[in-house]
mmCIF file of the N, C-alpha and C atoms, coordinates in Angstrom:
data_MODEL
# 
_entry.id   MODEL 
# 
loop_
_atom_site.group_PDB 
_atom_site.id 
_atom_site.type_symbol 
_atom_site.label_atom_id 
_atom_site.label_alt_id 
_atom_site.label_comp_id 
_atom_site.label_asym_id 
_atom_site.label_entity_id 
_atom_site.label_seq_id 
_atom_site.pdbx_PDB_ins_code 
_atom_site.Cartn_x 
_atom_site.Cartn_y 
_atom_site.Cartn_z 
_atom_site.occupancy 
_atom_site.B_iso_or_equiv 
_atom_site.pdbx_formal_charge 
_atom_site.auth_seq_id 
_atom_site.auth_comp_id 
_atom_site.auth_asym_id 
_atom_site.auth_atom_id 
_atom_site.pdbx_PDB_model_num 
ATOM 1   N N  . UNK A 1 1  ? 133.997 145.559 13.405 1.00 0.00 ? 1  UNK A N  1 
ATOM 2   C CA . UNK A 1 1  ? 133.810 146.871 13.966 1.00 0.00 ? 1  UNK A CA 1 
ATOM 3   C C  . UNK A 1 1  ? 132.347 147.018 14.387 1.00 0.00 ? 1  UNK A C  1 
ATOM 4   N N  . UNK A 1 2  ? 131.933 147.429 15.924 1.00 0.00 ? 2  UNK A N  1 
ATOM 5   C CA . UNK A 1 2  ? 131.128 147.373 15.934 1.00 0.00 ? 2  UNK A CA 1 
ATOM 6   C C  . UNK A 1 2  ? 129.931 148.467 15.324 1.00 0.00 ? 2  UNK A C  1 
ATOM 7   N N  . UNK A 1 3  ? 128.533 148.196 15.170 1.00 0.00 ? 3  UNK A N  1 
ATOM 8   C CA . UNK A 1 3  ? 127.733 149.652 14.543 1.00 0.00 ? 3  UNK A CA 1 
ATOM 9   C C  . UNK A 1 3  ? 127.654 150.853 15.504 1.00 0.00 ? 3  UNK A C  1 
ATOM 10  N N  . UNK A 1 4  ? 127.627 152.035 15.246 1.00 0.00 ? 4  UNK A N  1 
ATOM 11  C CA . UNK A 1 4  ? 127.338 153.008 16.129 1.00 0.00 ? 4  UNK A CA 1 
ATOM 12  C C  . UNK A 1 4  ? 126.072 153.639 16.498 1.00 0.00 ? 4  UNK A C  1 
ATOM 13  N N  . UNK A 1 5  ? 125.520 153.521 17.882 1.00 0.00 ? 5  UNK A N  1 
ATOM 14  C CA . UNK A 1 5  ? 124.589 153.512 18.244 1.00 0.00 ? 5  UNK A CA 1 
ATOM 15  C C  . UNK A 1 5  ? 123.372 154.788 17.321 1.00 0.00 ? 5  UNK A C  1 
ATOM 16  N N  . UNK A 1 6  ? 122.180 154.309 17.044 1.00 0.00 ? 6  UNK A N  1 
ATOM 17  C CA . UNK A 1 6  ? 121.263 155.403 16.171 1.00 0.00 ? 6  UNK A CA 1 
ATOM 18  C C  . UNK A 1 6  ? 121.137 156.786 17.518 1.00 0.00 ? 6  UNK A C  1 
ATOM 19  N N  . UNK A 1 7  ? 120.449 157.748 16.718 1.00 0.00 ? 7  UNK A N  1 
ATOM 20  C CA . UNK A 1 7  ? 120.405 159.012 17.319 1.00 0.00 ? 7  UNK A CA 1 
ATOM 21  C C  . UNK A 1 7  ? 119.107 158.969 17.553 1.00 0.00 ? 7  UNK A C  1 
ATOM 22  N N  . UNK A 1 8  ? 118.644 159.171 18.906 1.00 0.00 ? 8  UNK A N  1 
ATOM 23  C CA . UNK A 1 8  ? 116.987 159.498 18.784 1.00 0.00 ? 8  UNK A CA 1 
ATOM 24  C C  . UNK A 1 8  ? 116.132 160.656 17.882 1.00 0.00 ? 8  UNK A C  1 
ATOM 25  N N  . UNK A 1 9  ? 115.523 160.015 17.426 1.00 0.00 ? 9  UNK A N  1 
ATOM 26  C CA . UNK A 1 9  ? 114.164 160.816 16.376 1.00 0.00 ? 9  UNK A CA 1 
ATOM 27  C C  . UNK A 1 9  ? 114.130 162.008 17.021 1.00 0.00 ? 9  UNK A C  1 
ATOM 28  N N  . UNK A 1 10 ? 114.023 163.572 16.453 1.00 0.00 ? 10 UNK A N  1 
ATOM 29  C CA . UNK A 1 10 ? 113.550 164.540 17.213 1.00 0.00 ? 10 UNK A CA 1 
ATOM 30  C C  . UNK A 1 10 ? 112.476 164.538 17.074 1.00 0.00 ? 10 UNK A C  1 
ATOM 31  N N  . UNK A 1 11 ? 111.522 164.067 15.606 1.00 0.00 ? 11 UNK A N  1 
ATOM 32  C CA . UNK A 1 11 ? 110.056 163.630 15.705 1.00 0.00 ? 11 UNK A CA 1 
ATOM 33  C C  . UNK A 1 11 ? 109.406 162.660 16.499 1.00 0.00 ? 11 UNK A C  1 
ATOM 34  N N  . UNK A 1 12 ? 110.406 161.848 16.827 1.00 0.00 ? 12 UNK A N  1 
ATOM 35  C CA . UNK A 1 12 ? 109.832 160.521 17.677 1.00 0.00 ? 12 UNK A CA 1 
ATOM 36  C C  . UNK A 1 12 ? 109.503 159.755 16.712 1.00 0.00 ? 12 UNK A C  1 
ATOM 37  N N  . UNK A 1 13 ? 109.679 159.697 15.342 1.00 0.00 ? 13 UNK A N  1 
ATOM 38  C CA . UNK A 1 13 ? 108.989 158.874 14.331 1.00 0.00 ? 13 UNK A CA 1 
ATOM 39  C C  . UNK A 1 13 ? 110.189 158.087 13.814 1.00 0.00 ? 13 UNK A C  1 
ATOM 40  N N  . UNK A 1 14 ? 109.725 156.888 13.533 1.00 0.00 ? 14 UNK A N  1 
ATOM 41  C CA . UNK A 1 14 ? 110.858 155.808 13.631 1.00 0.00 ? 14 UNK A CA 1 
ATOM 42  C C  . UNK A 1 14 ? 110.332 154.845 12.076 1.00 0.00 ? 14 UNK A C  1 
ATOM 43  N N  . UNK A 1 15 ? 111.233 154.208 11.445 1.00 0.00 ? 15 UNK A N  1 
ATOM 44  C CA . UNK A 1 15 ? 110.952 153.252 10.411 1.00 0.00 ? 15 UNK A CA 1 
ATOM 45  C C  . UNK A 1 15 ? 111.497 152.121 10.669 1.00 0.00 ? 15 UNK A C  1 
ATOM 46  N N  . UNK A 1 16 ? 110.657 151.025 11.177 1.00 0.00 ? 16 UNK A N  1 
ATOM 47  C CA . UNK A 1 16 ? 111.326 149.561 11.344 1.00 0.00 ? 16 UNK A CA 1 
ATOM 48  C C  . UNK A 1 16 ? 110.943 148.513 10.504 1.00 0.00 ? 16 UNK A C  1 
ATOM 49  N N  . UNK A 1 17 ? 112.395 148.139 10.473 1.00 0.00 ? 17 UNK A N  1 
ATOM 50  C CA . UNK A 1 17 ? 112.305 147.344 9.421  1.00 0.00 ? 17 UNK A CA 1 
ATOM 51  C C  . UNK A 1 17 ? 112.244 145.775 9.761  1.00 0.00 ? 17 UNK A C  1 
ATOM 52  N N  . UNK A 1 18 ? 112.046 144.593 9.851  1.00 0.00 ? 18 UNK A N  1 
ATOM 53  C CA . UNK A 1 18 ? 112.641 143.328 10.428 1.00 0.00 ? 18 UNK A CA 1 
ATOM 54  C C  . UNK A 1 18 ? 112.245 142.705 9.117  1.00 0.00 ? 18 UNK A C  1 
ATOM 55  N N  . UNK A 1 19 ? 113.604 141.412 8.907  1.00 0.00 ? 19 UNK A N  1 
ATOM 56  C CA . UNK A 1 19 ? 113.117 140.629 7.541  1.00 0.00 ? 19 UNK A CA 1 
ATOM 57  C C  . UNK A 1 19 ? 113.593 138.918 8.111  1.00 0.00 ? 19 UNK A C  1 
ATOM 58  N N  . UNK A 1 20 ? 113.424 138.175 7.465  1.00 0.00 ? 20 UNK A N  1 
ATOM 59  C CA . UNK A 1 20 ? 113.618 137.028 7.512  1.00 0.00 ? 20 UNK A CA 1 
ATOM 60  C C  . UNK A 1 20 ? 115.442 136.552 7.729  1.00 0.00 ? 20 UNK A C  1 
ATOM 61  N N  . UNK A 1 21 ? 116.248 135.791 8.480  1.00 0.00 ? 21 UNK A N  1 
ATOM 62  C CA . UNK A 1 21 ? 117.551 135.587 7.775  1.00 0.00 ? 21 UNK A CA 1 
ATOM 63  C C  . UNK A 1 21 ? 117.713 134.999 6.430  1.00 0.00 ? 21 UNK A C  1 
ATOM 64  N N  . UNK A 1 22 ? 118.869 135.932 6.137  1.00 0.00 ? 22 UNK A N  1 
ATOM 65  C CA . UNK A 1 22 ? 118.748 135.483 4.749  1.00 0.00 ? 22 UNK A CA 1 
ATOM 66  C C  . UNK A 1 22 ? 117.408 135.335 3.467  1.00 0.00 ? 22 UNK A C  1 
ATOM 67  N N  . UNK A 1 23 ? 116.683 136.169 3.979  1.00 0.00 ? 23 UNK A N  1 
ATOM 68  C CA . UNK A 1 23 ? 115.731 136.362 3.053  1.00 0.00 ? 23 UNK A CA 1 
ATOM 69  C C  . UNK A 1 23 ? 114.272 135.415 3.131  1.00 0.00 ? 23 UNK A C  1 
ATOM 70  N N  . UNK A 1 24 ? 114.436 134.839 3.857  1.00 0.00 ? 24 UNK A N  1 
ATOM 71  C CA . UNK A 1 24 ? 113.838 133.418 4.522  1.00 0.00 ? 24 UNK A CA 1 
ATOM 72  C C  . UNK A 1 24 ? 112.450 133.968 4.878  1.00 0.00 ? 24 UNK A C  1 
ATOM 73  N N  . UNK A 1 25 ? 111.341 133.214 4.604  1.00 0.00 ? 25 UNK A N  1 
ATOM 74  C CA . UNK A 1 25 ? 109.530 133.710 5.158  1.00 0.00 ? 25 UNK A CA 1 
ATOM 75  C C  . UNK A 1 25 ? 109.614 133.515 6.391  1.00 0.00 ? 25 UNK A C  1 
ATOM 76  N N  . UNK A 1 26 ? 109.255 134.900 6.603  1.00 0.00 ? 26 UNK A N  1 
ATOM 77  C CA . UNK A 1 26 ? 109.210 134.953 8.459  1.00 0.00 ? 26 UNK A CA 1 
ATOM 78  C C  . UNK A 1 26 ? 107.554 134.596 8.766  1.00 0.00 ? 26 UNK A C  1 
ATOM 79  N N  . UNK A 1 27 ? 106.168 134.618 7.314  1.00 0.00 ? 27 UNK A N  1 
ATOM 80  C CA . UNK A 1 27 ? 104.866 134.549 7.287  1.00 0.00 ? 27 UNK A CA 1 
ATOM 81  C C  . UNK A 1 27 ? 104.350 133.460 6.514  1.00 0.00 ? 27 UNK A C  1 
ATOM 82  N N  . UNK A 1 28 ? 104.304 132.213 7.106  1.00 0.00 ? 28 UNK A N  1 
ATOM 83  C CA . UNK A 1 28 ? 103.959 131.261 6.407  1.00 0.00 ? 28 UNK A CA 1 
ATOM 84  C C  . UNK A 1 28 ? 102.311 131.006 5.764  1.00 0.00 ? 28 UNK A C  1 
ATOM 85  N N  . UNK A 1 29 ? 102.119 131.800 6.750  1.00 0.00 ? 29 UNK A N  1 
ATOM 86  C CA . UNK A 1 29 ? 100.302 131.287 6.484  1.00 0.00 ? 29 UNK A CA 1 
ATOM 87  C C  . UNK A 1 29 ? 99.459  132.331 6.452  1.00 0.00 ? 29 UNK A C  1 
ATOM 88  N N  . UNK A 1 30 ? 98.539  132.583 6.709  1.00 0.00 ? 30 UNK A N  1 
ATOM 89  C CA . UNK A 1 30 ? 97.717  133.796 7.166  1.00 0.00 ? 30 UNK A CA 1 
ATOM 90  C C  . UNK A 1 30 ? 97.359  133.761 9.007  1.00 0.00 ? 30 UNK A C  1 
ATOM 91  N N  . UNK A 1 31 ? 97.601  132.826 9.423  1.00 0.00 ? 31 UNK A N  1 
ATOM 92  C CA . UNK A 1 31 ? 97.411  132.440 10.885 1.00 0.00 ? 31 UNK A CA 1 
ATOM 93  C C  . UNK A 1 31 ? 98.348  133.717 11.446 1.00 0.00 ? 31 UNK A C  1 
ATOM 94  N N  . UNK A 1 32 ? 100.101 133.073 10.981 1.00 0.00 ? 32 UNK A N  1 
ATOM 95  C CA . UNK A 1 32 ? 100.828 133.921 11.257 1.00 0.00 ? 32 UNK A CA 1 
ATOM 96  C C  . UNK A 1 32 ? 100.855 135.594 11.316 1.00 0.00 ? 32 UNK A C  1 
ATOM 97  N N  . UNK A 1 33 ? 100.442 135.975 9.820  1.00 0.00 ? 33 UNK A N  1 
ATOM 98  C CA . UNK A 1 33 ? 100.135 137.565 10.099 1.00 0.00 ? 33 UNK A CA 1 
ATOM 99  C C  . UNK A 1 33 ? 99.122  138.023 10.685 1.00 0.00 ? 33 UNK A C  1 
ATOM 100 N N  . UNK A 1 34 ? 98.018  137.053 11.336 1.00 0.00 ? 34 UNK A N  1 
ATOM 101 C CA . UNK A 1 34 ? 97.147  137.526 12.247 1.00 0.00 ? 34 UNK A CA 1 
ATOM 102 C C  . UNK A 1 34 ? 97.990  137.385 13.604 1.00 0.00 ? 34 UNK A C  1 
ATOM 103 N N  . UNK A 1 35 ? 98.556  137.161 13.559 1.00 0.00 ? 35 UNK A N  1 
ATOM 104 C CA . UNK A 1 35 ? 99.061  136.525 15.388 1.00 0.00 ? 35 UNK A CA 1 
ATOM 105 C C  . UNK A 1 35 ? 100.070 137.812 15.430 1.00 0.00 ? 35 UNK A C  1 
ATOM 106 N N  . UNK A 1 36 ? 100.867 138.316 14.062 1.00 0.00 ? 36 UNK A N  1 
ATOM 107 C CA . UNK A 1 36 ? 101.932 139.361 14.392 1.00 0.00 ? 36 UNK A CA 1 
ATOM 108 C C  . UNK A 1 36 ? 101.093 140.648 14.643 1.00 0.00 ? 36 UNK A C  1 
ATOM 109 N N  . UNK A 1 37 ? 99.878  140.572 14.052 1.00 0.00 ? 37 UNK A N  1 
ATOM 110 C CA . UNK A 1 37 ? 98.870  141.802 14.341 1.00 0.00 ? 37 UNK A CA 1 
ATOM 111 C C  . UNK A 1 37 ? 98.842  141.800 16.048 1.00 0.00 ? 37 UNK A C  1 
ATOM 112 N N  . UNK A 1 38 ? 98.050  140.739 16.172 1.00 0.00 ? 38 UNK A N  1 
ATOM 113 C CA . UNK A 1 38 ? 97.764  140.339 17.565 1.00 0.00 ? 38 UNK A CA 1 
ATOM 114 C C  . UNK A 1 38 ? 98.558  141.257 18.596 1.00 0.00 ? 38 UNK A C  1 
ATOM 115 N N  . UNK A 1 39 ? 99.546  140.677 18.059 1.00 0.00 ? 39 UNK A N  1 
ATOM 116 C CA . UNK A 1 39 ? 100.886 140.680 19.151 1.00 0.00 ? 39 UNK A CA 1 
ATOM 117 C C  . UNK A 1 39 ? 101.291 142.384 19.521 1.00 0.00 ? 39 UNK A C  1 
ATOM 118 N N  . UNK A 1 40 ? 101.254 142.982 17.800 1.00 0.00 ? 40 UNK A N  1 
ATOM 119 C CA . UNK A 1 40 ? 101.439 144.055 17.897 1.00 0.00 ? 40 UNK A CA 1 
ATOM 120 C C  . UNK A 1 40 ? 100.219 144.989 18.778 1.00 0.00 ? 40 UNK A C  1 
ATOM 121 N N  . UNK A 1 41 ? 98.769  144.614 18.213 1.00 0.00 ? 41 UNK A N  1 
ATOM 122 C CA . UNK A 1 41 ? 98.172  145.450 19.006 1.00 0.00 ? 41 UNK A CA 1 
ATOM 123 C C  . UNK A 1 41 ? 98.204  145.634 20.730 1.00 0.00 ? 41 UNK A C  1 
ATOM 124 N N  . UNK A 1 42 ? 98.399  144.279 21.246 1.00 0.00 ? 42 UNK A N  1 
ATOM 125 C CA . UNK A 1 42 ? 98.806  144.343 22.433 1.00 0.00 ? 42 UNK A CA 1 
ATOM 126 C C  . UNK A 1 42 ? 99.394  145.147 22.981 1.00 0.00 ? 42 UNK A C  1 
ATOM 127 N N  . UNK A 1 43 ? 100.938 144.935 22.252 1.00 0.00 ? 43 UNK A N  1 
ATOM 128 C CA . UNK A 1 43 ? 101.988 146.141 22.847 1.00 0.00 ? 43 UNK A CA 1 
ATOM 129 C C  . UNK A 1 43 ? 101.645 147.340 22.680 1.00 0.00 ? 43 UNK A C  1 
ATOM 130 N N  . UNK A 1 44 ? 101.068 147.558 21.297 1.00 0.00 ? 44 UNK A N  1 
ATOM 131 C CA . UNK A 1 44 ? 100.911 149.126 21.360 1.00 0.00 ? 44 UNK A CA 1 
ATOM 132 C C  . UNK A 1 44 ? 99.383  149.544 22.395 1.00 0.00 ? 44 UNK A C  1 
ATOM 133 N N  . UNK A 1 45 ? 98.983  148.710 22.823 1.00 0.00 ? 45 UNK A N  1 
ATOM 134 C CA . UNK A 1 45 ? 98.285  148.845 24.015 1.00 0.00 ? 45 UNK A CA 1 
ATOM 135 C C  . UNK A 1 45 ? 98.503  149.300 25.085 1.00 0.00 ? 45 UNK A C  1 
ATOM 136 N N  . UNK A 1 46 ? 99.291  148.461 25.509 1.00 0.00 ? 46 UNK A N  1 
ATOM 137 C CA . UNK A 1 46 ? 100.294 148.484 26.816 1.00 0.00 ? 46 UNK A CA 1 
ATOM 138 C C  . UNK A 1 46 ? 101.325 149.726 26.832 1.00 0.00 ? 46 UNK A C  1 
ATOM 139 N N  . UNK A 1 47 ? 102.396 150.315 26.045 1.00 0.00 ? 47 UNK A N  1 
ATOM 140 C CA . UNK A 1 47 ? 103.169 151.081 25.498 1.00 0.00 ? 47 UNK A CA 1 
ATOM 141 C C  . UNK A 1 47 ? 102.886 152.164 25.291 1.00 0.00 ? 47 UNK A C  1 
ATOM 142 N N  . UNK A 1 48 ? 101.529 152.475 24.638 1.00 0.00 ? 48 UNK A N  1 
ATOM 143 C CA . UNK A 1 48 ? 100.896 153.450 24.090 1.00 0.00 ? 48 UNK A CA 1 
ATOM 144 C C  . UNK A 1 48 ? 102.011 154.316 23.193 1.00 0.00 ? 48 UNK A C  1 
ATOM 145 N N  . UNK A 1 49 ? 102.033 153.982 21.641 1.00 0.00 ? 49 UNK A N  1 
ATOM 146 C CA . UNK A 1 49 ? 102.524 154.291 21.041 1.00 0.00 ? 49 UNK A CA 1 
ATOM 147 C C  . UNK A 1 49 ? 101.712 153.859 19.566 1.00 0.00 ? 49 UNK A C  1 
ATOM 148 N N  . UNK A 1 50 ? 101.736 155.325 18.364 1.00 0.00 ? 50 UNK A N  1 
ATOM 149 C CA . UNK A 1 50 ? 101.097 155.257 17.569 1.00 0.00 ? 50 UNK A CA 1 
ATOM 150 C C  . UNK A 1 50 ? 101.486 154.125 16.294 1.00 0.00 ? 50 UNK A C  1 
ATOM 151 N N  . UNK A 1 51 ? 100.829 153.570 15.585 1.00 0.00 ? 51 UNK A N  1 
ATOM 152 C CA . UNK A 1 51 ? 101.305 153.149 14.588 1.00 0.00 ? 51 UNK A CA 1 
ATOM 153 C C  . UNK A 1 51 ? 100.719 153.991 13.178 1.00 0.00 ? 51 UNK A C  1 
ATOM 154 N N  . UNK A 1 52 ? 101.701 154.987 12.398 1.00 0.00 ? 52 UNK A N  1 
ATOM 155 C CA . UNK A 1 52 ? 101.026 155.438 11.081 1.00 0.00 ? 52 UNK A CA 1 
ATOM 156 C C  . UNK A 1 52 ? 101.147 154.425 9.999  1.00 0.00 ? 52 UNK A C  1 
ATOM 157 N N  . UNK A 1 53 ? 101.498 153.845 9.330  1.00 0.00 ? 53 UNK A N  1 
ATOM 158 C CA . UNK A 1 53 ? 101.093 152.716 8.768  1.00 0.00 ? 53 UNK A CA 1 
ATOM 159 C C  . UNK A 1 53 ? 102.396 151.326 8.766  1.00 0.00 ? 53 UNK A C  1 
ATOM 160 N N  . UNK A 1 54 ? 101.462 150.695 8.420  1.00 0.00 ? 54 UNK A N  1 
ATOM 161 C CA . UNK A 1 54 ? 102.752 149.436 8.183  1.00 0.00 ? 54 UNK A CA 1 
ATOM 162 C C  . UNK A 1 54 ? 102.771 148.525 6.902  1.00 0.00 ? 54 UNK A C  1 
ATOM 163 N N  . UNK A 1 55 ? 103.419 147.328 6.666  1.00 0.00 ? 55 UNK A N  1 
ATOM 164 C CA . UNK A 1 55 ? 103.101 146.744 5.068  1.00 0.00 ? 55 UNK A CA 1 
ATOM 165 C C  . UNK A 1 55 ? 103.701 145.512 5.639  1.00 0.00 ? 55 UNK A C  1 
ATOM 166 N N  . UNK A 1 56 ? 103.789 144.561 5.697  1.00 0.00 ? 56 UNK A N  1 
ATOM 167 C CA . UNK A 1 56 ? 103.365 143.158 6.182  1.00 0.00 ? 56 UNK A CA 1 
ATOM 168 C C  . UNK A 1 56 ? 103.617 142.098 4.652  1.00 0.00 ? 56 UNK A C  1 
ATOM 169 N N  . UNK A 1 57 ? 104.933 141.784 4.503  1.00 0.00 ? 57 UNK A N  1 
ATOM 170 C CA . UNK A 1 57 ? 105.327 140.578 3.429  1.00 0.00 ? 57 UNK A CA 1 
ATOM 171 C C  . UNK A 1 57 ? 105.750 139.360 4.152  1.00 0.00 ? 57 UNK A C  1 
ATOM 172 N N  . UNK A 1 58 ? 105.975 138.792 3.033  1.00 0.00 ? 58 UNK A N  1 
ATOM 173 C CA . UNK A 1 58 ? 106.300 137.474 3.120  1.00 0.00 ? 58 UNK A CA 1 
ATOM 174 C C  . UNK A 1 58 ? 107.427 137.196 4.012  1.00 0.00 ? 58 UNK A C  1 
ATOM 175 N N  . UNK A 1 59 ? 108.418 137.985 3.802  1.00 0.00 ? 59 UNK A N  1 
ATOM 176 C CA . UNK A 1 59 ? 109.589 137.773 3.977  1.00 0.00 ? 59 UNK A CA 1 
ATOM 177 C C  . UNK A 1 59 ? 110.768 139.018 4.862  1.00 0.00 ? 59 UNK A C  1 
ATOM 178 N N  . UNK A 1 60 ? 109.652 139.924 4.944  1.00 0.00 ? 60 UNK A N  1 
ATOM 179 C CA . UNK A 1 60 ? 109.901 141.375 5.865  1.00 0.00 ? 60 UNK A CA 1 
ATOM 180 C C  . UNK A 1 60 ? 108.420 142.029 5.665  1.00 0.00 ? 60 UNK A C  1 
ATOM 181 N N  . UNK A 1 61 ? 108.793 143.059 6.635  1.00 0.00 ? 61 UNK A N  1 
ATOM 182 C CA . UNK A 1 61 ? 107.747 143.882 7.428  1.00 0.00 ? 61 UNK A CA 1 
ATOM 183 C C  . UNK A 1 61 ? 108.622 145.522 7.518  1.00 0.00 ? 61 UNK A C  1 
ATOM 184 N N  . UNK A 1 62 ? 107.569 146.583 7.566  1.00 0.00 ? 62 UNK A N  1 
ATOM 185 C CA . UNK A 1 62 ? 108.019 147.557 7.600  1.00 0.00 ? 62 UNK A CA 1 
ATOM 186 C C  . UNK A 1 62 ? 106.668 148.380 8.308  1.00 0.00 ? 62 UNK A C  1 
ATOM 187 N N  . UNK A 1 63 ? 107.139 149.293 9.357  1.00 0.00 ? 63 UNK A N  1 
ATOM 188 C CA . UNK A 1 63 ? 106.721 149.539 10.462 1.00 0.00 ? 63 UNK A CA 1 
ATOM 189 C C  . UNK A 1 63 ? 106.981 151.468 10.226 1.00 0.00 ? 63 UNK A C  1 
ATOM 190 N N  . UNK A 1 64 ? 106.108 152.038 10.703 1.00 0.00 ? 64 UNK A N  1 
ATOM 191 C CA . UNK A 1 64 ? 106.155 153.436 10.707 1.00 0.00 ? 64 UNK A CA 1 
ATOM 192 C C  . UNK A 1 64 ? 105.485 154.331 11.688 1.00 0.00 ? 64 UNK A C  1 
# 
């Protein structure tokens, strides 16, 4: 069955989550969580969209 589509935020404020499959390190090194910084500041460059905080593991990430 498929999921049913989310409802847009009336705050616009969103919680994302992304984790590894199966639980698996998506951050092997410290290289890596500099490069997901990287990556992120870019977009939110480009996008212009706020980030209020985030938390950055081994094995998931959580985005706010």
């Amino acid at each position: 069955m498929p999921r049913i589509n989310r409802q847009a935020s009336n705050t616009k404020v969103y919680h994302i989550i992304l984790r590894g499959i199966d639980k698996q390190d998506i951050f092997l090194n410290e290289k890596d969580y500099s490069k997901f910084l990287e990556i992120i500041k870019e977009s939110k460059e480009k996008f212009e969209y706020d980030i209020y905080s985030y938390c950055l593991m081994n094995n998931h990430i959580h985005i706010v």
